[in-house]
C-alpha positions in Angstrom: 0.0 0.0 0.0 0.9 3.3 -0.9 2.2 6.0 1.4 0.1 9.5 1.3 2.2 12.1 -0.4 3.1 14.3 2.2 2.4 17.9 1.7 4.9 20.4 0.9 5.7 23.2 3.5 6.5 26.9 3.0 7.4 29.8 5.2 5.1 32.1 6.0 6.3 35.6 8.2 3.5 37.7 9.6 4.1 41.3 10.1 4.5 43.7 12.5 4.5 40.9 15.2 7.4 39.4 13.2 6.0 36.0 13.9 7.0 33.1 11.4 7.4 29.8 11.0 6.3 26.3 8.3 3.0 25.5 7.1 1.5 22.7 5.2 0.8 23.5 1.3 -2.8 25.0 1.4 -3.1 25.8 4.9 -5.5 28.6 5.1 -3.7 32.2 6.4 -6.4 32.0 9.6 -5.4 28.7 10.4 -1.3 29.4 10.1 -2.3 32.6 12.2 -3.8 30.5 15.1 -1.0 28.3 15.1 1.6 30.5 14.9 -0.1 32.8 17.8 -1.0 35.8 15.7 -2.8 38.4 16.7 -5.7 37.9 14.0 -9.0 38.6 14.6 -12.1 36.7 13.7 -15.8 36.3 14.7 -17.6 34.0 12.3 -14.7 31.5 12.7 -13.5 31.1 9.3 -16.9 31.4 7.5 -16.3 34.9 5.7 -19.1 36.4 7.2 -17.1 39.1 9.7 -14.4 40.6 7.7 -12.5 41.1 10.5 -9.5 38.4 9.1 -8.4 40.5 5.9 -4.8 40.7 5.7 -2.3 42.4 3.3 -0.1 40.0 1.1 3.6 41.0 0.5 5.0 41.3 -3.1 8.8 40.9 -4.1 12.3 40.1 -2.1 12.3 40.6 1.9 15.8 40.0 2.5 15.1 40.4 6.3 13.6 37.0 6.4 15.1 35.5 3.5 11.7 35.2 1.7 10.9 36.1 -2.1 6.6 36.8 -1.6 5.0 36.3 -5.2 1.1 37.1 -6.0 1.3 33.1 -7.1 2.2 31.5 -3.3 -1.7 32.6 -2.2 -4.6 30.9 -3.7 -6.6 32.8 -6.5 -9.6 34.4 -4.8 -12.6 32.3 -5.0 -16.2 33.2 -4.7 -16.3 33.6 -1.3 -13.8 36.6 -1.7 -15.1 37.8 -5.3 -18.7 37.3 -4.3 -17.8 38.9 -0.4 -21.2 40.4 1.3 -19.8 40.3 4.7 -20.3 42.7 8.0 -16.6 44.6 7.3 -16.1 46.0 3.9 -12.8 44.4 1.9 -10.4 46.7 1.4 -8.2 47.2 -1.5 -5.7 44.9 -1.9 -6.8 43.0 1.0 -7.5 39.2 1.3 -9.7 36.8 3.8 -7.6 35.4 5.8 -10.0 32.7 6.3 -10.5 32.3 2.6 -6.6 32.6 1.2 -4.9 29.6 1.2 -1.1 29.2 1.2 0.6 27.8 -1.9 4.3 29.0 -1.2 6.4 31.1 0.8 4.9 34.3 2.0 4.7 37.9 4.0 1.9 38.9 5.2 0.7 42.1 7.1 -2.1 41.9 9.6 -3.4 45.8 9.5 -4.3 47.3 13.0 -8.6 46.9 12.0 -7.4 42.8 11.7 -5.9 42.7 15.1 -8.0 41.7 18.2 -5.4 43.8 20.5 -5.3 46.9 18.8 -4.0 49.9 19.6 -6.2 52.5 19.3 -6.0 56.1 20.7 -9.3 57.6 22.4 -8.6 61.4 23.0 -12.2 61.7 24.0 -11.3 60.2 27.5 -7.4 61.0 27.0 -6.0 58.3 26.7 -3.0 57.3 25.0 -1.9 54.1 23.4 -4.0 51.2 24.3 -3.8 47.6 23.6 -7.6 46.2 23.5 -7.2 42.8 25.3 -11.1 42.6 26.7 -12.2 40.2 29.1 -14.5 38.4 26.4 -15.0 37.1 23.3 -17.4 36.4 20.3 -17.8 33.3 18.8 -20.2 32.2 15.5 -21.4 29.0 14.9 -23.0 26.6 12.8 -24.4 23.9 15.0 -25.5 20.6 12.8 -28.8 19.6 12.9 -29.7 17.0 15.9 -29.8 14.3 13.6 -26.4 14.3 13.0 -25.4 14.8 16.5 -25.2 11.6 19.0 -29.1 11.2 19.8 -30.3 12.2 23.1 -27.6 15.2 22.8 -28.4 18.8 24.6 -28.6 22.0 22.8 -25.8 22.6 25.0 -23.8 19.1 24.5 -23.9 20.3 20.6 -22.8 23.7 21.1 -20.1 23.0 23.5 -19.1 20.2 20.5 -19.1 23.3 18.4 -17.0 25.0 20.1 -14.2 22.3 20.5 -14.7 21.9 16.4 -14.6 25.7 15.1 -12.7 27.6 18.1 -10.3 24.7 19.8 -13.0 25.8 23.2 -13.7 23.4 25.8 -14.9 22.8 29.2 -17.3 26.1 29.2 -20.2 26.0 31.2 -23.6 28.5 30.7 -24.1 31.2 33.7 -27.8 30.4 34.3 -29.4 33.3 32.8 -27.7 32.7 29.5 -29.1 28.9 29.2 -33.0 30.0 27.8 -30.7 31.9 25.0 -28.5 29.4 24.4 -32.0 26.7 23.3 -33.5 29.4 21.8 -30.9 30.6 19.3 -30.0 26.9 18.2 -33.7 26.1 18.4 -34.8 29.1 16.2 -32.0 29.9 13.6 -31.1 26.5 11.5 -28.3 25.8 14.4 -26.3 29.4 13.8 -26.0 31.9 16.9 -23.0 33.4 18.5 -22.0 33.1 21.9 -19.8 35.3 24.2 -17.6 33.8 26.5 -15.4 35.4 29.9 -12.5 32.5 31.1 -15.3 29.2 31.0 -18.5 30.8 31.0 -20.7 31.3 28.1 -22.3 34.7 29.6 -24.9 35.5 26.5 -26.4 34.0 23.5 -27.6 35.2 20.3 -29.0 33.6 16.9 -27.3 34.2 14.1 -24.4 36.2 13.1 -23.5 39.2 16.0 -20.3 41.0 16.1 -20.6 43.4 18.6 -20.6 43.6 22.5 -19.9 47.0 24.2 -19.2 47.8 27.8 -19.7 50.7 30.3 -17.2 52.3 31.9 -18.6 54.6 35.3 -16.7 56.9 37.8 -19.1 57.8 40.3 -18.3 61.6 41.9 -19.5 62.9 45.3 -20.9 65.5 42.9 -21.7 63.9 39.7 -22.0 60.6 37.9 -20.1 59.8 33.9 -19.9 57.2 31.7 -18.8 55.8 29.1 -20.1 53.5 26.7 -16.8 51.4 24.4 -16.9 48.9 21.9 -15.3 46.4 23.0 -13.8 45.0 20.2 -12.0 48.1 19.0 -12.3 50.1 21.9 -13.9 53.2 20.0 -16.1 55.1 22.3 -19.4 55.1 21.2 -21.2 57.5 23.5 -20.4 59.7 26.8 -22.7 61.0 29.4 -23.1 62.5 32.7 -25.4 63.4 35.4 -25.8 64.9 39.0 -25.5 62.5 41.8 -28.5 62.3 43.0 -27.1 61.5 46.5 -26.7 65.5 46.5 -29.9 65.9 48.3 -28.5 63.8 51.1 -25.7 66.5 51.4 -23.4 68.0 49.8 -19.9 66.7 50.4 -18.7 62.7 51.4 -18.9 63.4 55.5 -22.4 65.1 55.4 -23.5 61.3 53.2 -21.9 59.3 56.0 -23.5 61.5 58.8 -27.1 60.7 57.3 -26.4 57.1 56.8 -25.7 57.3 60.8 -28.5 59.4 61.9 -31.4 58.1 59.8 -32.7 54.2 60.2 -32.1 52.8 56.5 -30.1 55.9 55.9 -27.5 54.1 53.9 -30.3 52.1 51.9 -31.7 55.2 50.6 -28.4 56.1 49.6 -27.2 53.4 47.9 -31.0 53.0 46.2 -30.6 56.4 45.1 -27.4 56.1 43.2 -27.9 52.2 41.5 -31.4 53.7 40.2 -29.4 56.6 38.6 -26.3 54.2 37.3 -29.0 52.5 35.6 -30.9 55.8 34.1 -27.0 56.6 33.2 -26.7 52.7 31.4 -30.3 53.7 29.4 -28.9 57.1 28.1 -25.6 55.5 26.9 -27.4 52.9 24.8 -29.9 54.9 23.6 -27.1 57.4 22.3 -25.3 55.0 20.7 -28.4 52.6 19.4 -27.3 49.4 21.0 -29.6 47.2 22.6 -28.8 46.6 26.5 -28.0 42.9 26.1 -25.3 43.9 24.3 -23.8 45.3 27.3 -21.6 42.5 28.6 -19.4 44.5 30.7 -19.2 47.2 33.2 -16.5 48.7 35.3 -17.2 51.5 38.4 -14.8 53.4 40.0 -15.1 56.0 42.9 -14.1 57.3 45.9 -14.4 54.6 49.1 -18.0 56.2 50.2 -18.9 56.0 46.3 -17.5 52.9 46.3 -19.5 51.6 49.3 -22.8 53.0 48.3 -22.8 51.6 45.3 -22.1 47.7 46.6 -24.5 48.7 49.2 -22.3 48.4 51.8 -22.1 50.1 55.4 -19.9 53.6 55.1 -19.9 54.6 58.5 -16.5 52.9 59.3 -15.5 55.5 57.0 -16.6 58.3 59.1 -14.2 57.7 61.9 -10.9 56.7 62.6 -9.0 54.3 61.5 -11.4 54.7 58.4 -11.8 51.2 57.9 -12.6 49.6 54.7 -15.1 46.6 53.7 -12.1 45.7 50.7 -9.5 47.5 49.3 -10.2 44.8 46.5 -11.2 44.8 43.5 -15.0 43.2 43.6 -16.3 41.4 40.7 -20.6 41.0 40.7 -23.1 40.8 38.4 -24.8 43.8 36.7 -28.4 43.2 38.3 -27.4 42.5 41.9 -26.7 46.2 42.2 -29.6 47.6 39.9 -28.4 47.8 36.5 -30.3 45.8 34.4 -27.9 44.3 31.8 -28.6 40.6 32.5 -25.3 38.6 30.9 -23.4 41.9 32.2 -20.5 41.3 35.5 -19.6 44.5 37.0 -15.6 45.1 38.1 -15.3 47.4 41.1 -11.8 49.1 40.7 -9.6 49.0 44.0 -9.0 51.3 46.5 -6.1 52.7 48.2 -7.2 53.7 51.5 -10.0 54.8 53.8 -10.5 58.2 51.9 -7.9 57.3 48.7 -10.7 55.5 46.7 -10.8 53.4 43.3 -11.3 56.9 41.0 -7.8 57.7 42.4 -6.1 54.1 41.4 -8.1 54.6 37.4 -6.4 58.0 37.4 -3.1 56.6 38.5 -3.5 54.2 35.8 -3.9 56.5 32.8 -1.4 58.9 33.8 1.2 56.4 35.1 3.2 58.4 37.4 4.5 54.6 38.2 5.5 53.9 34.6 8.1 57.4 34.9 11.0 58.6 36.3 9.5 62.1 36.9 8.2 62.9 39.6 4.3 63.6 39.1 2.1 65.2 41.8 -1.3 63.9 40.7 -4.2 65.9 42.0 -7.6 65.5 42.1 -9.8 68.5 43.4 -13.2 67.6 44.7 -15.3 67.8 47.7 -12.3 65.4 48.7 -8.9 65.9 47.4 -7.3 62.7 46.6 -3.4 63.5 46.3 -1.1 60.8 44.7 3.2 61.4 44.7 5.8 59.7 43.2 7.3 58.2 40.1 8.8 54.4 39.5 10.5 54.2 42.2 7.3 54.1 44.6 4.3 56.0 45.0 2.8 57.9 47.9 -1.1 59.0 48.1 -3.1 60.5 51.0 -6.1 62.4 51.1 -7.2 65.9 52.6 -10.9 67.1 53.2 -11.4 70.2 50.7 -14.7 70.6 51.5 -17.3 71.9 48.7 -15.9 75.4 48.3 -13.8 74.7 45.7 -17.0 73.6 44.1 -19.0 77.1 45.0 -20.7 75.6 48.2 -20.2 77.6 51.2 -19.4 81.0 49.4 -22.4 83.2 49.2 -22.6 83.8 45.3 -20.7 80.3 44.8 -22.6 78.0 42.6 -21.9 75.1 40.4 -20.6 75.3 37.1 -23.5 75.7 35.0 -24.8 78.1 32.0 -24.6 81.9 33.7 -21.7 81.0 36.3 -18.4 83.1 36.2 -15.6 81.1 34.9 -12.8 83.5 34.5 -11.8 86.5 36.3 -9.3 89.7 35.9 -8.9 92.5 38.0 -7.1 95.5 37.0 -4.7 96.4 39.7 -4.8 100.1 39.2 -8.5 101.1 38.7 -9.7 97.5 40.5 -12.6 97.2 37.9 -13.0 93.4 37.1 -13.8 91.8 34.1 -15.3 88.5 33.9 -16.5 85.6 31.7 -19.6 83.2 31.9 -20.4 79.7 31.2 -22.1 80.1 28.1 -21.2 83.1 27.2 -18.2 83.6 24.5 -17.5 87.6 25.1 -15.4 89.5 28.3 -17.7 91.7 30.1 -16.0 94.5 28.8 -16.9 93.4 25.2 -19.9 95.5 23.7 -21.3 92.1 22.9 -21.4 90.6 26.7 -25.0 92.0 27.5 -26.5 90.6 24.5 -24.7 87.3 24.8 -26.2 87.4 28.8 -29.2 88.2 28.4 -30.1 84.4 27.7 -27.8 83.0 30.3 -27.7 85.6 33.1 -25.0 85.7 35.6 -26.2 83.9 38.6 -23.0 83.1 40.5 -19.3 82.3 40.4 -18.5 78.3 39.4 -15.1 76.8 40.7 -12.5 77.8 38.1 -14.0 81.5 38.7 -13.3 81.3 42.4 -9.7 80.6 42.0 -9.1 82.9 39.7 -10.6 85.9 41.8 -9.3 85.2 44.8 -5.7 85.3 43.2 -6.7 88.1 41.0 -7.4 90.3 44.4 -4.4 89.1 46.1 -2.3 90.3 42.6 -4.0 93.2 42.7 -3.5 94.0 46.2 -7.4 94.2 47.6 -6.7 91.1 49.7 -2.8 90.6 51.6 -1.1 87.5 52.5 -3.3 86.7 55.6 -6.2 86.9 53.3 -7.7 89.9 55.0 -9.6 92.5 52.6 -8.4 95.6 52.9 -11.0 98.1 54.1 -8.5 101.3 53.1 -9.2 101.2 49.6 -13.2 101.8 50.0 -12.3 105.6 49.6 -10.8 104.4 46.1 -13.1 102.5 44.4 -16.9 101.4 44.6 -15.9 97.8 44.3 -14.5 97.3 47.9 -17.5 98.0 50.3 -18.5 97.4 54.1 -19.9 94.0 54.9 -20.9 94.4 58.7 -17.5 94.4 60.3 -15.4 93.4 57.7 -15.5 94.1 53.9 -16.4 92.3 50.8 -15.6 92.9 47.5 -18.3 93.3 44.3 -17.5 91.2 41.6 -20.5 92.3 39.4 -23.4 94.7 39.5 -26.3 94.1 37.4 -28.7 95.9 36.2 -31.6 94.7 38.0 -31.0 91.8 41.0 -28.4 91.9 43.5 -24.8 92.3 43.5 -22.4 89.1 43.7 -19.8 90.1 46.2 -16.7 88.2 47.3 -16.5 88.5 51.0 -14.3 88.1 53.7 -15.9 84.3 54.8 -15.8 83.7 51.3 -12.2 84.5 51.3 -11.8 82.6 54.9 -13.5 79.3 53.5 -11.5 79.1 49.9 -8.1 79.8 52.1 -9.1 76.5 54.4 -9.9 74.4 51.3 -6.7 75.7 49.7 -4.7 75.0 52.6 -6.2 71.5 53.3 -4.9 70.9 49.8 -1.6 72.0 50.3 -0.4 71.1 53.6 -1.4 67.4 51.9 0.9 68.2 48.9 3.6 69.4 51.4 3.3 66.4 54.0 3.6 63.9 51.1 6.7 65.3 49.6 8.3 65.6 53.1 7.5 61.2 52.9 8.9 61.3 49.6 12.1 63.0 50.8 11.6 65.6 47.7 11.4 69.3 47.7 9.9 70.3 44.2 7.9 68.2 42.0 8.3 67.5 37.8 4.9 67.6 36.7 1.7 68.6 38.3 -1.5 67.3 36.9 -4.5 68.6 37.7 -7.4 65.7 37.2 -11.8 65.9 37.6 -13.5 67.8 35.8 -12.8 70.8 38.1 -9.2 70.7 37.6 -9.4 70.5 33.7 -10.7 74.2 34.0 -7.9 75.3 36.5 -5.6 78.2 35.2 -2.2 76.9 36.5 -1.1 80.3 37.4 -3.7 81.6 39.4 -3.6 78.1 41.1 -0.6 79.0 42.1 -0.8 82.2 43.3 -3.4 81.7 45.6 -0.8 78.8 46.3 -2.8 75.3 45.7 -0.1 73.8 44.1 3.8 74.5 44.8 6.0 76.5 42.5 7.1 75.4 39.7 7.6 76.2 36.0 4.2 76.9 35.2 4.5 74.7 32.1 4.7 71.4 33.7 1.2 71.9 35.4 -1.2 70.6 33.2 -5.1 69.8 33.5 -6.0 65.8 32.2 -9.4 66.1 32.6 -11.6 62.9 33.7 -8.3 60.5 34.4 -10.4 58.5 36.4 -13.1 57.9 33.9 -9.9 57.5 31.7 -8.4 54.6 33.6 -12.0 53.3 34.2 -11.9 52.7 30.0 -8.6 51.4 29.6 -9.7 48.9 32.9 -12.7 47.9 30.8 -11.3 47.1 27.4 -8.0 45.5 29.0 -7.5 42.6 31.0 -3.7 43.6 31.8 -4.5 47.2 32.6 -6.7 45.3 35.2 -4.0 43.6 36.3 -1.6 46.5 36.3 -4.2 48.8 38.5 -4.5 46.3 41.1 -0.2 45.0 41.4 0.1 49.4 41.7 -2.4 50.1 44.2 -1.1 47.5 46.5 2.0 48.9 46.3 1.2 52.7 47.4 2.4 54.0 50.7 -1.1 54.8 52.2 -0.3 58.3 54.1 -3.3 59.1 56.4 -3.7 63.2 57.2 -5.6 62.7 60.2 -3.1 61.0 62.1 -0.3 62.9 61.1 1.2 65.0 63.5 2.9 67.4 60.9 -0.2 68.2 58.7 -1.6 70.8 61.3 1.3 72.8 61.2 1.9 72.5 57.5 -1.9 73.4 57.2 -1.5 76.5 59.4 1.9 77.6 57.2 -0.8 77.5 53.8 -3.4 79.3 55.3 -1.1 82.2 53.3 -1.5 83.3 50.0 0.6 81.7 48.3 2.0 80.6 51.3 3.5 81.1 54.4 7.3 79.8 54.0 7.8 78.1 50.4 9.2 79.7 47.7 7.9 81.5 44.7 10.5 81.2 42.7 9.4 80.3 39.3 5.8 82.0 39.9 7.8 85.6 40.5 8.7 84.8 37.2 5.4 84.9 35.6 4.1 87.7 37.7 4.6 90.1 39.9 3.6 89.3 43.5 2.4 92.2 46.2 5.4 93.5 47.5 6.0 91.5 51.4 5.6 94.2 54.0 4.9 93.1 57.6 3.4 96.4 58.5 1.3 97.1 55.1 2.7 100.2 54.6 0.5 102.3 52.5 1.0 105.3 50.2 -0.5 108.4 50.9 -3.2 107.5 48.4 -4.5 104.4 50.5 -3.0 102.1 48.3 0.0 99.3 49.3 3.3 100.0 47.6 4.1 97.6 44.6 5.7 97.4 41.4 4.5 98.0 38.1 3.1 94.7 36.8 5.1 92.4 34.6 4.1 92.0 30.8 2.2 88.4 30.8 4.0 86.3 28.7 3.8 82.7 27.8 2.1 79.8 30.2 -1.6 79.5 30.5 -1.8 82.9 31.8 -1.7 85.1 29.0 -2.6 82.6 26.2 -5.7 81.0 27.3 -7.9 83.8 26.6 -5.3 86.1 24.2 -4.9 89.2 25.9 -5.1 88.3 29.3 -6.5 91.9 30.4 
């Protein structure tokens, strides 16, 4: 008896991976992919129904590999190709990978849409490079009918036989929500459906052919609540929305949450009912925005600060309240979509670590996009909420505490603050000879001193001043001299301008008059309560770098959505960050909801968020003996003892005088301002006054 001819072999070198090795005379390019462990993607499993396999052949002499590529080593297209009607458009000069066979030795590219870990770039959420590694997969297939099956077999049995056949998949096992899918696609569609699997669980079911499955990434704020809805597969982000957190009405910052949850019976049920009913109003928007259905959704991934983080398991946050602020995990939790009231049934939620009592999962997400760990500068990380979370370090170790801001960065507790919505004052300049302010409103494209600006507000009004706004006054009347170091306004100059006017006692300062309604003034409490926040922030800044044995800082970022609007100058004049060349602090916007994304569409960003966090030095401010003194040293705008270095620089700073000498005019001896040139400061609106 004759032996079979054995069939000849060729190289075949895939590129960019640079992965090669031999393959059997017509071995399809899918199949040489899978068992060379090529990044190529596929859905339908070889069938030429998804597209997603095309691959680029390569012509001509590659001396790199040794290899002369010729149009004759692949097979001829067929009908399958010539004929193509599938989900993903064929490009030009492309080929199925599933439907090109290899006839000789060959270089092919696999182009970035072809490659199930892409990397793909998502500005929207700022993120930079990202491999897409998600934590499940699609599979299509074409289940015989039972007749040709072993009799008596399950719809299950034959899809798990399936699997072995078309994917090389076995030992899964159905969650039990997915099993009525599971009989009804094979039941309904001629034996084709496509399944989803995460590690060895089929977690959804459709009939037919399906190639997408989209996740929701959510950071949950003390103030507000946004999400994200990706695409899994490629990562794109297919719709973004945000809300109020409707625990607001509760109270207004973390402590006042936690003080209701005590002093109410099922306090922290109404809490946590309020917040899952709007993460599943947030779910609804997202879909409906992007026109996916909501078993789609397959995964979802929350991050938040640890009384965030609690509510929304629906667990007890009163150990948070007190010290040693204990937490229920500092893991990351894994549960299913419905168990905390978001109705995506085949959906698993992740719930991001946390760092400490009050240095929540948001604050690991934003450590993972920015990657102060993955550097050798050192990065001050800053986000500025109700709660500032403060993270320190570079490769060499990280260091993250906490320090309790209070709202009034947020316009709470001032008494024209408000939040930033259409009508509030964003931006602020005060001219420091006449003291006549000019402003800016949400909403609003013109300066007040533009003939435009009461036209543009007579639709939005001017109704307050938002967070951005209140930094930039307050340093705006220290530069101007109307407020000294201490942070007292200075009653003297009533004489010289309308602006400064008695307030009982003390004096306030009026930001804007209107021409019907009352005035918004800055007073002195609102000047007292901003100088507390500010210095809560600071001495938390100062005490870590004194644990980091480091006296200036290479790069601040500024993170939340209230930092992205912070101008870095006036931050630091009124002395919220340190000094520093005012170049290397930089707002980077939602990082949290950043590293939320990059948590959902990766598996080993997962991984990487969870090795960093447990590797933090946890640093906690109300223990420390230092951080009252430090706190008492920033009470001072800037400060009381740093430097200004880099900032006098920039601008000119009141002159120091301990006995605030004044001229004979009323008004504190200074220098003539310095031109403002280059940073933020006089570039973000073009003239800057």
């Amino acid at each position: 008896m004759e032996r079979p001819t054995e069939r000849p072999e060729h190289r075949v070198v895939f590129s960019p991976s640079g992965r090669s090795g031999t393959v059997a005379d017509g071995t399809t390019v899918l199949e040489a992919a899978r068992d060379l462990g090529v990044d190529l993607d596929s859905v339908c499993g070889g069938r030429g129904i998804c597209g997603r396999c095309q691959i680029v052949p390569g012509d001509g002499d590659h001396p790199k590999w040794g290899i002369h590529a010729a149009t004759e080593h692949l097979s001829r297209p067929g009908p399958l190709e010539t004929d193509y009607q599938g989900r993903r458009p064929l490009g030009a000069g492309h080929r199925l990978g599933c439907a090109t066979e290899i006839l000789g030795d060959a270089v092919l590219d696999v182009p970035a849409e072809s490659q199930i870990h892409k990397q793909v770039v998502r500005k929207g959420v700022a993120l930079d490079d990202l491999v897409i590694d998600p934590m499940i997969s699609l599979h299509y297939l074409e289940v015989p009918d039972e007749a040709d099956d072993a009799a008596g077999a399950s719809a299950l049995d034959r899809i798990r036989t399936q699997l072995a056949i078309t994917w090389d998949i076995h030992d899964v096992a159905p969650i039990f929500e997915v099993l009525p899918q599971l009989h009804t696609a094979l039941t309904y569609q001629q034996g084709e459906l496509t399944v989803a699997i995460r590690r060895d669980k089929i977690i959804a079911a459709w009939p037919g052919f399906a190639d997408r499955m989209v996740g929701v990434a959510i950071d949950i704020g003390s103030t507000t609540i946004a999400g994200h809805l990706v695409d899994l597969s490629s990562g794109e982000v297919l719709a973004t929305a945000g809300r109020m957190n409707p625990q607001i009405r509760f109270g207004e910052d973390l402590m006042s949450r936690v003080s209701y949850a005590m002093m109410n019976v099922g306090g922290a049920t109404a809490l946590t009912a309020a917040v899952q009913f709007d993460l599943d109003n947030l779910v609804t928007e997202l879909v409906d925005e992007a026109e996916v259905e909501r078993a789609q959704v397959l995964d979802l991934v929350l991050v938040g600060n640890p009384i965030m983080h609690h509510l929304a398991l629906g667990v007890d946050p009163t150990p948070l309240g007190q010290s040693p602020f204990t937490l229920a995990t500092s893991d990351a939790v894994q549960v299913r979509a419905p168990k905390l009231g978001i109705m995506c049934p085949s959906a698993r939620i992740y719930v991001a670590p946390c760092i400490a009592g009050h240095v929540g999962a948001d604050t690991a997400a934003a450590v993972l996009a920015e990657g102060p760990h993955r550097s050798d500068a050192m990065q001050l990380l800053i986000d500025v909420g109700t709660n500032a979370e403060i993270v320190l370090g570079n490769q060499d170790g990280l260091w993250a505490a906490s320090s309790p801001t209070g709202p009034a960065f947020e316009g709470a507790q001032l008494s024209c603050g408000q939040r930033a919505t259409v009508g509030a004052i964003e931006r602020v300049r005060i001219d420091p000879e006449t003291f006549e302010p000019r402003i800016r409103v949400i909403g609003a494209e013109v300066w007040s001193d533009d003939p435009g600006f009461a036209a543009e507000t007579r639709r939005t009004g001017v109704s307050g001043v938002c967070g951005s706004g209140i930094i930039e006054v307050m340093a705006e009347l220290y530069l101007a001299g109307i407020i000294d170091a201490s942070g007292v306004i200075r009653g003297e100059f009533a004489h010289r301008t309308d602006r400064v006017v008695a307030d009982e006692r003390t004096h306030a300062y009026v930001l804007h008059r209107p021409d019907d309604g009352p005035e918004l003034r800055i007073t002195q409490n609102d000047v007292r309560a901003v100088q507390l926040a500010k210095a809560a922030l600071r001495a938390g800044i100062d005490l870590l770098m004194e644990h980091a044995g480091v006296t200036e800082v290479d790069e601040v970022r500024l993170a939340g959505a209230f930092g992205a609007h912070i101008d870095p100058v006036h931050a630091m004049v009124l002395g919220l960050v340190p000094d520093g060349p005012t170049d290397r602090v930089r707002s980077v916007g939602n990082a949290a909801g950043a590293g939320a994304v990059r948590a959902l569409v990766s598996r080993q960003q997962r991984r990487e968020m969870e090795e960093v966090v447990r590797s933090i030095t946890k640093i906690e401010t109300a223990t420390e003996p230092r951080f009252q003194e430090l706190f008492v040293a920033a009470l001072a705008i800037p400060h009381g003892s740093a430097a200004t270095t880099h900032l006098g620089a920039v601008v000119d700073l009141p002159v120091a005088a301990p006995s605030q000498q004044t001229s004979a005019r009323g008004r504190r001896q200074r220098p003539a301002r310095k031109p403002e040139v280059g940073g933020t400061f006089a570039t973000r609106e073009g003239t800057a006054r």
